[in-house]
DRENDO-1510 file (C-alpha; in Angstrom, 1 decimal, always signed):
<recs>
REC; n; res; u; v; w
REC; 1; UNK; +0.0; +0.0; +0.0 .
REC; 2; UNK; +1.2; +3.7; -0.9 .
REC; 3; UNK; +1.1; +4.3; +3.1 .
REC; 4; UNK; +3.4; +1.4; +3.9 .
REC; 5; UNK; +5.9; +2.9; +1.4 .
REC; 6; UNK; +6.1; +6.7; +1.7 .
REC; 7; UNK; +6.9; +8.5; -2.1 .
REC; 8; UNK; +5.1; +5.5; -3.9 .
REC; 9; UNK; +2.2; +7.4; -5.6 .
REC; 10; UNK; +5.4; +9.9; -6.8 .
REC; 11; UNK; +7.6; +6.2; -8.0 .
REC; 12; UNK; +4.4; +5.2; -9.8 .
REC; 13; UNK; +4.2; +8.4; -11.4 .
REC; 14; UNK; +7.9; +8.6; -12.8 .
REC; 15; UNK; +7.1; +5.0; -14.1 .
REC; 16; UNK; +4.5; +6.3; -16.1 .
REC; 17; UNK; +6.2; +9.1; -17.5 .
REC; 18; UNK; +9.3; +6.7; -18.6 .
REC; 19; UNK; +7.1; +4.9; -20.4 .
REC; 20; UNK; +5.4; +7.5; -22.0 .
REC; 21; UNK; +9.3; +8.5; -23.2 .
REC; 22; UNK; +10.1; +5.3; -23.9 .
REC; 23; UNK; +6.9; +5.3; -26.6 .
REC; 24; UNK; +7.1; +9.1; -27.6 .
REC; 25; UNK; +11.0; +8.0; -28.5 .
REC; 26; UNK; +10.2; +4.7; -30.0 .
REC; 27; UNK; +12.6; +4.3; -33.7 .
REC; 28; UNK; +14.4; +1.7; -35.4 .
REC; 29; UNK; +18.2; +1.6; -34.9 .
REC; 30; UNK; +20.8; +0.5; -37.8 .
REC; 31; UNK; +20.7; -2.6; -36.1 .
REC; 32; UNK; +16.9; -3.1; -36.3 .
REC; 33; UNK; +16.7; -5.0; -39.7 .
REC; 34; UNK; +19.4; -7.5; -38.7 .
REC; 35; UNK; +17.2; -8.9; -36.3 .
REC; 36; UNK; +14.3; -11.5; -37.5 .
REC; 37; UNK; +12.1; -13.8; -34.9 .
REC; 38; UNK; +10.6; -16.9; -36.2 .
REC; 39; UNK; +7.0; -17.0; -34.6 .
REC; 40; UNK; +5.5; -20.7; -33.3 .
REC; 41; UNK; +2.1; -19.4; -33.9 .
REC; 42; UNK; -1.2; -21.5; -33.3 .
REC; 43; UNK; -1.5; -21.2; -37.0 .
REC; 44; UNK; +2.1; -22.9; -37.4 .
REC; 45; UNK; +1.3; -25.8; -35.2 .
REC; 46; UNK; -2.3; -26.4; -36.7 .
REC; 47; UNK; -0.4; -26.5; -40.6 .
REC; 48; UNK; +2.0; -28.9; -39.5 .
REC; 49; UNK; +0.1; -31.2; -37.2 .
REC; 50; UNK; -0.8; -33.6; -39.9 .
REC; 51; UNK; +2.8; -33.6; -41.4 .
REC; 52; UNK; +4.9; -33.7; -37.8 .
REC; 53; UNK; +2.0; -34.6; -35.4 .
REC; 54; UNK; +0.4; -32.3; -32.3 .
REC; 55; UNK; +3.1; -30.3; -30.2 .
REC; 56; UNK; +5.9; -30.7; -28.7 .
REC; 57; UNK; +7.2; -31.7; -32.2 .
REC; 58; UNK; +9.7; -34.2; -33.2 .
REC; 59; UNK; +13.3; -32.0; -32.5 .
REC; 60; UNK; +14.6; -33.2; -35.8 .
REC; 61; UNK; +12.3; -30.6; -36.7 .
REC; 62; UNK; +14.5; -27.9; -35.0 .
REC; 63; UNK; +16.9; -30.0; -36.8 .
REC; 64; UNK; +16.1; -28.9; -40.2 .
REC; 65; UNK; +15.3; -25.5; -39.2 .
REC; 66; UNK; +18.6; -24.5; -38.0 .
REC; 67; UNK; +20.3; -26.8; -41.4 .
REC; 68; UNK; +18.8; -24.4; -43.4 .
REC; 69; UNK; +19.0; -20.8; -41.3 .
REC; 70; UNK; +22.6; -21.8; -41.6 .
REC; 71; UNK; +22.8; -22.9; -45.1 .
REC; 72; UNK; +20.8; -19.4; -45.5 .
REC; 73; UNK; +23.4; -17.7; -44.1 .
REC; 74; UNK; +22.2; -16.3; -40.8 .
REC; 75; UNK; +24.8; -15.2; -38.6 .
REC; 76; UNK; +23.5; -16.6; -34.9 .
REC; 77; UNK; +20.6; -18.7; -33.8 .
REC; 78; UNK; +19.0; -18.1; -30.7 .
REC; 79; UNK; +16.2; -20.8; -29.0 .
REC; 80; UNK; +14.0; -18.9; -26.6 .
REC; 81; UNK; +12.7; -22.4; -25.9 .
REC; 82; UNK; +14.5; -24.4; -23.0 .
REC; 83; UNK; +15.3; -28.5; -23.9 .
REC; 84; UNK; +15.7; -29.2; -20.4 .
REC; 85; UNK; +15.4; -33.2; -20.7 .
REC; 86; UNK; +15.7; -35.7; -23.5 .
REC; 87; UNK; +13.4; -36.3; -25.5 .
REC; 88; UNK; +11.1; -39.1; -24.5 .
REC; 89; UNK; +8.5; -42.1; -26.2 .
REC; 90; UNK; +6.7; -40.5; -28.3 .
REC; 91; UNK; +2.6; -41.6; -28.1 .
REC; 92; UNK; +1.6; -43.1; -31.7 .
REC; 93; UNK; -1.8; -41.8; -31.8 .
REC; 94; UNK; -4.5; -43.8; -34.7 .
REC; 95; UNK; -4.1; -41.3; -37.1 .
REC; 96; UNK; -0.1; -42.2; -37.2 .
REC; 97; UNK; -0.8; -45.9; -36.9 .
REC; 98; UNK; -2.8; -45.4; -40.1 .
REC; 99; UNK; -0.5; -43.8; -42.1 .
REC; 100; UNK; +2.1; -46.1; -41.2 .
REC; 101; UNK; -0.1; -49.2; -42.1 .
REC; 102; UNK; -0.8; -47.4; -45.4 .
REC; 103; UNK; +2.9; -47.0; -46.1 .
REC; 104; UNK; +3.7; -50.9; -45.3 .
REC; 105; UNK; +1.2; -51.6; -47.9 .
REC; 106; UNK; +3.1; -49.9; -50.7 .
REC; 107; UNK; +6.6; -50.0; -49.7 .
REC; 108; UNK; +7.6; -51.2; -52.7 .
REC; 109; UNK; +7.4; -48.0; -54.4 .
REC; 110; UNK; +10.9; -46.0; -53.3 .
REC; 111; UNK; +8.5; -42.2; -52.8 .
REC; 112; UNK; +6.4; -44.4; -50.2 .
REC; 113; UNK; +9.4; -46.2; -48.6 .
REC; 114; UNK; +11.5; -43.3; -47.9 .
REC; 115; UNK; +8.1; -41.7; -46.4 .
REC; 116; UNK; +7.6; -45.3; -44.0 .
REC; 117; UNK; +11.3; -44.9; -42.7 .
REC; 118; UNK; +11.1; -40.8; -41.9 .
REC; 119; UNK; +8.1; -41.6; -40.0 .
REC; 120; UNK; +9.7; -44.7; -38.1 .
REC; 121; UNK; +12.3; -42.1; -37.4 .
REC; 122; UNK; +10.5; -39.8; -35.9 .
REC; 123; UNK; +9.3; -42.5; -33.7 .
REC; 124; UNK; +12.4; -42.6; -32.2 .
REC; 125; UNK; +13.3; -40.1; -29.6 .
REC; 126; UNK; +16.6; -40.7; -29.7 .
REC; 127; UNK; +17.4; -40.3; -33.1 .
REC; 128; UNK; +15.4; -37.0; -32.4 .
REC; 129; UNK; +17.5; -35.6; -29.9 .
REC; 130; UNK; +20.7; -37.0; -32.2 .
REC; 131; UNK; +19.7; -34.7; -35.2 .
REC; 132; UNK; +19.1; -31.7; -33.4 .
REC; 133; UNK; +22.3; -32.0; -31.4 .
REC; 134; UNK; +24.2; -32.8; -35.1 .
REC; 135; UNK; +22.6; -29.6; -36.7 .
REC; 136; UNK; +23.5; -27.8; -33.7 .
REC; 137; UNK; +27.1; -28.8; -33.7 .
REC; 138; UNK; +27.1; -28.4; -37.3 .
REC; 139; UNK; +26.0; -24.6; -37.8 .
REC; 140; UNK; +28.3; -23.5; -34.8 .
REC; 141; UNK; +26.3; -20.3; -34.4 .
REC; 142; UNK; +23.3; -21.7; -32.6 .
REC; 143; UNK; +22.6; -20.1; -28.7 .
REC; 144; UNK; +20.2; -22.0; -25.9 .
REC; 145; UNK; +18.5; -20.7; -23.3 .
REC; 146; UNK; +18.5; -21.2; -19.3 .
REC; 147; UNK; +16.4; -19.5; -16.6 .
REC; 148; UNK; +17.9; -18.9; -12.9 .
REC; 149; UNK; +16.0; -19.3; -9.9 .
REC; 150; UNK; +16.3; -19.7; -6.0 .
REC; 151; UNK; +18.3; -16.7; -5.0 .
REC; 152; UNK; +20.5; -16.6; -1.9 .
REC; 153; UNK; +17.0; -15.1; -0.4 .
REC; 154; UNK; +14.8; -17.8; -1.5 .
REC; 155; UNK; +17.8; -20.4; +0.1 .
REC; 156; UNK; +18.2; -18.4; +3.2 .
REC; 157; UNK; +14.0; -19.6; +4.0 .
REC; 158; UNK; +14.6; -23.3; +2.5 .
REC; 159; UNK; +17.7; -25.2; +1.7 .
REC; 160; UNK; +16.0; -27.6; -0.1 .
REC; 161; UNK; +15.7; -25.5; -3.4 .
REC; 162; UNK; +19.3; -25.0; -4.0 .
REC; 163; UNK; +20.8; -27.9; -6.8 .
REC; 164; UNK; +22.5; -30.5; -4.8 .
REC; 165; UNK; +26.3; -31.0; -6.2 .
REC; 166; UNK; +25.4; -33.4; -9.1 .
REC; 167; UNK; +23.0; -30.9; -10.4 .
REC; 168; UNK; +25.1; -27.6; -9.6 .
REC; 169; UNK; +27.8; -29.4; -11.6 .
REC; 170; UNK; +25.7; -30.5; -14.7 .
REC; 171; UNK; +24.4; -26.6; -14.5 .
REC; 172; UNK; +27.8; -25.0; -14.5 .
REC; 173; UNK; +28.9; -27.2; -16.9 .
REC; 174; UNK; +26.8; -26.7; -19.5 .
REC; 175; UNK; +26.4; -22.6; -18.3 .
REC; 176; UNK; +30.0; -22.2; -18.7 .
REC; 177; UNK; +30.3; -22.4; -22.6 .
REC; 178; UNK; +30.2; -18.6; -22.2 .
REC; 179; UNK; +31.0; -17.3; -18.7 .
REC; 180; UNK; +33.3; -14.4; -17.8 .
REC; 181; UNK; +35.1; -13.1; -14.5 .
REC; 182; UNK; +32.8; -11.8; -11.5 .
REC; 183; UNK; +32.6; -8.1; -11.0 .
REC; 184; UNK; +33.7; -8.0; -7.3 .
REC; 185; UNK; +31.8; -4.7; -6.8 .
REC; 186; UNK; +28.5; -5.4; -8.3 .
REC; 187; UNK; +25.5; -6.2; -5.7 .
REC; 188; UNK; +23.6; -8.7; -7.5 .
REC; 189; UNK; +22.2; -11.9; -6.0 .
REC; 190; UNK; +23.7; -15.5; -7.0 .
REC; 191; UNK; +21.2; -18.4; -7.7 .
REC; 192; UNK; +21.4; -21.7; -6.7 .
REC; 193; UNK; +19.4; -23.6; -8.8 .
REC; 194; UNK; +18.6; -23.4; -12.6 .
REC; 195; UNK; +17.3; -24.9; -15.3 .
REC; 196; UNK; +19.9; -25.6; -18.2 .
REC; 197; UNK; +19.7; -27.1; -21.8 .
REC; 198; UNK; +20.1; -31.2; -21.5 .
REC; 199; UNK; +23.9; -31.5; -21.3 .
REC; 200; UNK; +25.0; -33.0; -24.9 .
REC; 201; UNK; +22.9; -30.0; -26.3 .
REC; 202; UNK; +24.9; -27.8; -24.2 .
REC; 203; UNK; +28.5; -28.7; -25.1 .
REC; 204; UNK; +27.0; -28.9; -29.3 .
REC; 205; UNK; +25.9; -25.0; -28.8 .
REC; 206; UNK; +28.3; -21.9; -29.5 .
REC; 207; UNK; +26.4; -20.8; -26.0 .
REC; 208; UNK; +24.0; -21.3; -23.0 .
REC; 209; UNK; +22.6; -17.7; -22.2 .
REC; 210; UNK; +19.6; -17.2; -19.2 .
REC; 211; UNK; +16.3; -15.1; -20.1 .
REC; 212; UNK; +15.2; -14.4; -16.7 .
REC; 213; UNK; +13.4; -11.3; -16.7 .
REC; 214; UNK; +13.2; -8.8; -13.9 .
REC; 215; UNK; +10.1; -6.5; -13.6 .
REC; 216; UNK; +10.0; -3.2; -11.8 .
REC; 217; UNK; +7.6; -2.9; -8.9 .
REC; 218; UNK; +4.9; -1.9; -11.1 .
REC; 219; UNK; +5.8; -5.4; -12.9 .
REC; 220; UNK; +6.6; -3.9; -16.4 .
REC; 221; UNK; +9.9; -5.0; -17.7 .
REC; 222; UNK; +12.1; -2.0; -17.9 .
REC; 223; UNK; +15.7; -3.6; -17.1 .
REC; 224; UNK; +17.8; -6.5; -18.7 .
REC; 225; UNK; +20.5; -8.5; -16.5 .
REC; 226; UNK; +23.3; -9.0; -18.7 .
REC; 227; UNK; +24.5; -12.0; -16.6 .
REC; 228; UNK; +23.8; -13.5; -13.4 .
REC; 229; UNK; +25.8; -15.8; -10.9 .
REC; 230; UNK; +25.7; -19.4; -9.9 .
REC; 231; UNK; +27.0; -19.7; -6.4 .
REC; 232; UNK; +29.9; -18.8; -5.5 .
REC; 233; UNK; +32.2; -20.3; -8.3 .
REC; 234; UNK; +33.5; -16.6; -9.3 .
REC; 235; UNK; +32.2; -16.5; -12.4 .
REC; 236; UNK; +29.2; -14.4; -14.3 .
REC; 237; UNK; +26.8; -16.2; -16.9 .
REC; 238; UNK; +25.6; -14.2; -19.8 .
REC; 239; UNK; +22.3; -13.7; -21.1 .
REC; 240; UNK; +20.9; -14.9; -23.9 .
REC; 241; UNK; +21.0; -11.4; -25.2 .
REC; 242; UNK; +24.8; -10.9; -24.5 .
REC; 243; UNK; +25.9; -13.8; -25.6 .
REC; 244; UNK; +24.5; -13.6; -29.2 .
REC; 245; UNK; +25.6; -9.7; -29.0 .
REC; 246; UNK; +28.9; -10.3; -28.3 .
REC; 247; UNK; +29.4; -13.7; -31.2 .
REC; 248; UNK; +28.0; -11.2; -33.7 .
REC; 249; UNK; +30.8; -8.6; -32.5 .
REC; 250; UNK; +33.1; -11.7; -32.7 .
REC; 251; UNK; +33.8; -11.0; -28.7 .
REC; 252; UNK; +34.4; -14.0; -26.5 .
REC; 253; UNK; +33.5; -13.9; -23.2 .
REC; 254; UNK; +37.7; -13.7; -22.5 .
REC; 255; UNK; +37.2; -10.0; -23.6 .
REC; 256; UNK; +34.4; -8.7; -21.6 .
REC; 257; UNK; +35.4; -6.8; -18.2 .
REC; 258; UNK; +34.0; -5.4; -15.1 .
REC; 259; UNK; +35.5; -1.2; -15.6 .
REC; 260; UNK; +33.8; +1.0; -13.2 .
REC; 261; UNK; +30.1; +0.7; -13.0 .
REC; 262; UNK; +30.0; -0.8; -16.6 .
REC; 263; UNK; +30.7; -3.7; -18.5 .
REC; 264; UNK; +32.8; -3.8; -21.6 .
REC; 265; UNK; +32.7; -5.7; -24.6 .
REC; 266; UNK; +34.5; -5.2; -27.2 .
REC; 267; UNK; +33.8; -1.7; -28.5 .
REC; 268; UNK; +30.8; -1.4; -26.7 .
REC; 269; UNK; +30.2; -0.5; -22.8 .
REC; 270; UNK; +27.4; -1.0; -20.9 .
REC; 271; UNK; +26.0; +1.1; -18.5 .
REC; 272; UNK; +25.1; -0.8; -15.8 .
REC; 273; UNK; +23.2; +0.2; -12.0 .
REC; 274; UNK; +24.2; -1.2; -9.2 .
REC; 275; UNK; +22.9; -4.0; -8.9 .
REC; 276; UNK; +24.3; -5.5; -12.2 .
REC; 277; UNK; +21.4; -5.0; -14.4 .
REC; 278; UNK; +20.3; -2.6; -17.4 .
REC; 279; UNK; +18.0; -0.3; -18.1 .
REC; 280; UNK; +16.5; -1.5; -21.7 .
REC; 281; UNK; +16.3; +1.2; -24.0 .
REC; 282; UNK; +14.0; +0.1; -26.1 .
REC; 283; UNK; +13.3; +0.7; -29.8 .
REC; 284; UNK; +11.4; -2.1; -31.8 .
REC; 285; UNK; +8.2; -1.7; -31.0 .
REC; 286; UNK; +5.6; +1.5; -31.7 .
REC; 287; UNK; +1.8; +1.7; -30.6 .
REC; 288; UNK; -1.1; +1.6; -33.1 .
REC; 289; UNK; -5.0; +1.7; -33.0 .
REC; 290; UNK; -6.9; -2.1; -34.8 .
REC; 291; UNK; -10.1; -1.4; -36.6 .
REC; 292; UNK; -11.8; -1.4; -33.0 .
REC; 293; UNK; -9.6; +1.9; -32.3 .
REC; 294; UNK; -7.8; -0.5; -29.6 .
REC; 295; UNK; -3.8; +0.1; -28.7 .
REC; 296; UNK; -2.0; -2.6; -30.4 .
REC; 297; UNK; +1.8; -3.0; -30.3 .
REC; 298; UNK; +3.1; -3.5; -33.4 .
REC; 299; UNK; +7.0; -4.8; -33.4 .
REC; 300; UNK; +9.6; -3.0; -35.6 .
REC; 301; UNK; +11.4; -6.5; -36.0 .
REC; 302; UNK; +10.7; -8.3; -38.4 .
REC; 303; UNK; +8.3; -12.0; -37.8 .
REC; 304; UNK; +8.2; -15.3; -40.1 .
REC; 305; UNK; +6.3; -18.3; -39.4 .
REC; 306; UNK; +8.2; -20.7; -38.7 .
REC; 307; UNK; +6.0; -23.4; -40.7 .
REC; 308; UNK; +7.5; -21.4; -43.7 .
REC; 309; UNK; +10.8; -22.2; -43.2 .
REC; 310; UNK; +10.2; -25.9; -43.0 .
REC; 311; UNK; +7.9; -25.0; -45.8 .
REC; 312; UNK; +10.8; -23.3; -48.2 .
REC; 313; UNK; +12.8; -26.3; -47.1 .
REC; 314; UNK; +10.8; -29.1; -48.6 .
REC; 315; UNK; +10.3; -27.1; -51.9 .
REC; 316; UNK; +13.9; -26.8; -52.2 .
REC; 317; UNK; +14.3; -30.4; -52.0 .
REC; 318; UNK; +11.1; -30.5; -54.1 .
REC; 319; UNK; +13.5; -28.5; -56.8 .
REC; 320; UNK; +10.8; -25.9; -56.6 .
REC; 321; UNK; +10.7; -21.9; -55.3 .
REC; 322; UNK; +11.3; -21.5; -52.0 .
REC; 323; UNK; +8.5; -19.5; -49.7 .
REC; 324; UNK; +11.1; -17.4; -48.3 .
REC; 325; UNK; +13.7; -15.6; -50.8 .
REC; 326; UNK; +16.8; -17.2; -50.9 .
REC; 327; UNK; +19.1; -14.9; -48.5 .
REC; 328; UNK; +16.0; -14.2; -46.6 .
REC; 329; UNK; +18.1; -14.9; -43.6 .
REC; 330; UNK; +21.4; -13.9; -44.6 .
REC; 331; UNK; +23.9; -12.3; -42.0 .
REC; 332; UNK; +20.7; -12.3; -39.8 .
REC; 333; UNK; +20.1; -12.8; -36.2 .
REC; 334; UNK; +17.5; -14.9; -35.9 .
REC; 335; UNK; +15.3; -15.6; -32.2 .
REC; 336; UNK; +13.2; -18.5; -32.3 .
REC; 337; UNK; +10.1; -18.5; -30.0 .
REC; 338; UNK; +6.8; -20.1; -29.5 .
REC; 339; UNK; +3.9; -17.5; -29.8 .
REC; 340; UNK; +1.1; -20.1; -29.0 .
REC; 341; UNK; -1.7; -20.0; -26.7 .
REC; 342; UNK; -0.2; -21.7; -23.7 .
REC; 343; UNK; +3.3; -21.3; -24.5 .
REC; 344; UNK; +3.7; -17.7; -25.2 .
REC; 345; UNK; +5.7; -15.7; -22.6 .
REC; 346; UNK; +3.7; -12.8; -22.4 .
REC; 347; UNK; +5.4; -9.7; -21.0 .
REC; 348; UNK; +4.7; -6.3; -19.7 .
REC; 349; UNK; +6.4; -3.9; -21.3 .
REC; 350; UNK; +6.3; +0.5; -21.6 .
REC; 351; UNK; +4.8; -0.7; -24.9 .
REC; 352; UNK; +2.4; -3.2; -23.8 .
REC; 353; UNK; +1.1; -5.7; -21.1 .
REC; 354; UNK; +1.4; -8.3; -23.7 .
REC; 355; UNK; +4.4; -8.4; -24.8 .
REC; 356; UNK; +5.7; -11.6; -26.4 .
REC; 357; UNK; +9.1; -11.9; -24.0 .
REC; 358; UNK; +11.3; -12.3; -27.1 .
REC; 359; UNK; +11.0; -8.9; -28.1 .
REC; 360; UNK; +12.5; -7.8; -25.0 .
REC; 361; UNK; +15.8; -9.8; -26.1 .
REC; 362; UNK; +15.9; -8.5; -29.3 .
REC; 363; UNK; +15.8; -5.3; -28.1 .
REC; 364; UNK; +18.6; -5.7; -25.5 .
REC; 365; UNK; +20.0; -7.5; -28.5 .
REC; 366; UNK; +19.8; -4.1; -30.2 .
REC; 367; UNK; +21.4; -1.8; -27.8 .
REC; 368; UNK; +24.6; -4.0; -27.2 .
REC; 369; UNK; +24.9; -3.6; -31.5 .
REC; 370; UNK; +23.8; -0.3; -31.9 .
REC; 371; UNK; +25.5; +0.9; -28.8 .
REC; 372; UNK; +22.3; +2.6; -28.1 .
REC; 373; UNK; +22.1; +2.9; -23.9 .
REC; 374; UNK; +20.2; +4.4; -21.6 .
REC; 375; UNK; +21.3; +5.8; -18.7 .
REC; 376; UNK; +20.3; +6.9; -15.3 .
REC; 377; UNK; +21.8; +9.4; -12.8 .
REC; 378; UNK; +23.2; +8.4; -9.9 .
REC; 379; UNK; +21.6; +8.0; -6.9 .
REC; 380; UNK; +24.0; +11.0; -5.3 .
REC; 381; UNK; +23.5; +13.0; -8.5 .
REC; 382; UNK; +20.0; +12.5; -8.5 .
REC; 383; UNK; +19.4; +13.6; -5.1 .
REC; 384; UNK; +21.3; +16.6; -5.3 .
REC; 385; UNK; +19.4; +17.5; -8.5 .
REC; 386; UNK; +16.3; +17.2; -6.6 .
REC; 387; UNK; +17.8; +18.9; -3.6 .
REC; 388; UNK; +18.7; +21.5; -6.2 .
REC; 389; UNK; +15.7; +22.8; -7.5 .
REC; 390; UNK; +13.7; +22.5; -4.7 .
REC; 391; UNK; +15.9; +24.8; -2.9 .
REC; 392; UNK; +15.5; +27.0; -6.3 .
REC; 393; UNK; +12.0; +27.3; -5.8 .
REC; 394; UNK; +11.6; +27.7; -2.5 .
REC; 395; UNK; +14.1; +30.5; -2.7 .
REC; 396; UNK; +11.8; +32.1; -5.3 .
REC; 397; UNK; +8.8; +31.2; -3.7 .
REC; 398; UNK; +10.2; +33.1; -0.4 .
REC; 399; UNK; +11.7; +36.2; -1.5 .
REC; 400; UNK; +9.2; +36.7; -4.9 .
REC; 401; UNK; +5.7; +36.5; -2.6 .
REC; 402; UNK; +3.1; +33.5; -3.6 .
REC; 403; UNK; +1.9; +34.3; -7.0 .
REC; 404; UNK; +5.3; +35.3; -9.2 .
REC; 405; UNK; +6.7; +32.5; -6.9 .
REC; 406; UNK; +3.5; +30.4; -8.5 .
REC; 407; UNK; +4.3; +31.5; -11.8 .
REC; 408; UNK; +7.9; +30.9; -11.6 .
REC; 409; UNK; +7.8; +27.0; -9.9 .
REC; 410; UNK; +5.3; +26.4; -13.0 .
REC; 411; UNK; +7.4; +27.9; -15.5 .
REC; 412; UNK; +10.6; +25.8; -13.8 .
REC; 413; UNK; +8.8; +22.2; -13.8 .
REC; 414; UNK; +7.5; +23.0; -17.5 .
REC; 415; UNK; +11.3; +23.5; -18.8 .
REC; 416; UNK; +12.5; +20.3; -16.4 .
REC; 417; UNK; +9.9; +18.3; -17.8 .
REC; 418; UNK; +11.1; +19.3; -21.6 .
REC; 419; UNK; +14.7; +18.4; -20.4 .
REC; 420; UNK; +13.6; +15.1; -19.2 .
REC; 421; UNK; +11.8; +14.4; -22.1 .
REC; 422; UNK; +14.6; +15.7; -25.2 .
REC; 423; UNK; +17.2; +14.2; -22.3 .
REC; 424; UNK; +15.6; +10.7; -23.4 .
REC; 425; UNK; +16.6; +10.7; -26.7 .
REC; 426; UNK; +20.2; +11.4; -25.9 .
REC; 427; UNK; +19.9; +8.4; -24.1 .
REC; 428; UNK; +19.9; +10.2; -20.1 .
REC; 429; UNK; +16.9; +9.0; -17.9 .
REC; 430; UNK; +16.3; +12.5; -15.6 .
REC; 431; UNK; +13.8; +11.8; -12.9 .
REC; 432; UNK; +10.3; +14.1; -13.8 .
REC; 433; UNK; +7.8; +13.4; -11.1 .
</recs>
């Protein structure tokens, strides 16, 4: 409640006018266009239900998705989907039984028998997890995701949800395909639990990178961590974000370092607060009114289906056009995540409360490209900013008399509130409210 927490209403207030910066500011950067997401819509899974079944699909799927983003050309691959576990039995369901009865029946003809054995394949979870891992290892530019949870806070009420040693191994084994030096100074929590990509997926990736994501109070998304700690082992873990940002810039983790309150990578340095995270400044996204005259946000990145890569695949093989142009995907970062009902992580963002979460890593993608920060006064700055035009106005107010001093307080917040806002686009957060 605003009385528990003195200032609240006036915090709640400077929320609202950052985000109403953040959308009056809203504009591609250079780096905009390099960035494509490949959607798992509804309307993806319903298409290729009768061809690869209901989801979770076969991974050999994944398989041929990342063969041909990489015979496309596309720089790095990102999953925003976690393969915790192996995949398991898959349920034949009647429909498959039919088909496969059907083939038997005419496997004497070589188009039917090459059809029998993909879908006796794809039977086999195994050979499943064994193409995707291959593909993986094969394109050498494809990132998987992790998420961190149970802080040293969540450990401090019960031990029992820190990973015992065979876990915290597995997890900073397959985490530390890209992990770099702790910053000694930086306050941030360490986790003691997570869940990580199964481990031969780990070691076939070119990285492991977490997408935790860390709301504000109001619970919009306004910050980005660029890495997080496991324990005590020393070192820093990446996110997702950073550690497609920094292959692109042809960084390795080696390079990055802790200097001052920011983090440097290559040519780029990040701004950080204190306690290890980012302040997002984002650009893909701008706000526009459906038929109904209802906000929509509309993403300045740009979205294939994903059946249409599969489907440009097949067609190529076919020795037909392809869907997508050839080079659709060339020197492209590419983000792959599942937009469905049910598996969409939905985010609130200054742009929207619906925010599919994967635009938030392209956009933190973005900034470590474009260089494009944003950054916030310190707290000593701040406060003597504050300190320093209150004591303005009250000066005014005192010696001027109530109405000039009226006039004058008015006339001060109105050219403040102008800074703050043209401050924005230089990429300076000035408190407003």
């Amino acid at each position: 409640m605003a009385g528990s927490d003195p200032g609240a209403h006036l915090s709640s207030l400077e929320d609202k006018t950052t985000d109403a910066r953040y959308r009056s500011w809203a504009a591609p950067t250079p780096r905009t266009g390099d960035i494509l997401i490949l959607d798992i819509s509804e309307e993806s899974i319903k298409r290729l239900e009768p061809v690869y079944g209901r989801w979770p699909w076969p991974r050999s799927v994944h398989a041929d998705v990342v063969d041909y983003l990489k015979a496309d050309g596309a720089k790095a691959i990102g999953f925003d989907i976690i393969f915790s576990e192996n995949s398991t039995r898959q349920e034949v369901d009647a429909q498959t039984m039919d088909e496969l009865a059907s083939f038997a029946r005419n496997a004497d003809i070589p188009e039917v028998r090459d059809q029998l054995l993909r879908k006796i394949g794809l039977l086999n979870p195994g050979n499943d997890d064994a193409a995707f891992v291959s593909a993986v290892k094969r394109a050498g530019n494809v990132f998987q995701s992790s998420v961190f949870h149970a802080d040293s806070n969540d450990v401090l009420r019960d031990r029992h949800l820190a990973a015992d040693d065979e876990s915290s191994e597995r997890i900073a084994s397959a985490m530390s395909v890209s992990a770099m030096p702790r910053g000694a100074h930086l306050r941030s929590n360490a986790y003691f639990n997570a869940t990580v990509p199964f481990s031969s997926l780990a070691k076939a990736s070119r990285g492991v990178g977490h997408i935790n994501f860390f709301p504000d109070r109001d619970g919009t998304g306004r910050r980005h961590h660029p890495f997080l700690f496991f324990k005590d082992n020393g070192l820093a873990y990446p996110s997702l974000a950073l550690a497609m940002a920094m292959h692109v810039m042809g960084a390795d983790a080696g390079s990055a370092r802790f200097e001052g309150d920011g983090l440097s990578i290559g040519g780029a340095a990040l701004p950080l607060l204190r306690d290890g995270s980012l302040l997002i400044y984002y650009q893909g996204g701008d706000i526009m009114r459906d038929a109904s005259g209802k906000e929509v946000f509309s993403s300045f990145y740009g979205h294939i289906p994903y059946d249409q890569v599969l489907e440009s695949k097949d067609m190529i093989e076919a020795a037909r056009g392809p869907v997508l142009p050839p080079g659709t995907f060339r020197d492209k970062i590419v983000l792959i995540s599942a937009f469905a009902a049910g598996l969409s992580d939905l985010r609130p963002t200054p742009f929207s409360p619906v925010t599919p979460g994967i635009e938030i890593h392209a956009n933190a993608i973005d900034n470590v490209l474009s260089g494009k920060f944003l950054r916030r006064m310190g707290r000593v700055y701040e406060y003597l900013y504050i300190l320093s035009v209150s004591t303005v106005v009250a000066l005014i107010c005192h010696l001027a008399g109530p109405y000039p001093g009226l006039a004058a307080t008015t006339t001060i917040g109105l050219v403040l509130t102008v800074a703050g806002w043209l401050s924005f686009e230089k990429g300076l957060l000035l408190p407003v409210a």
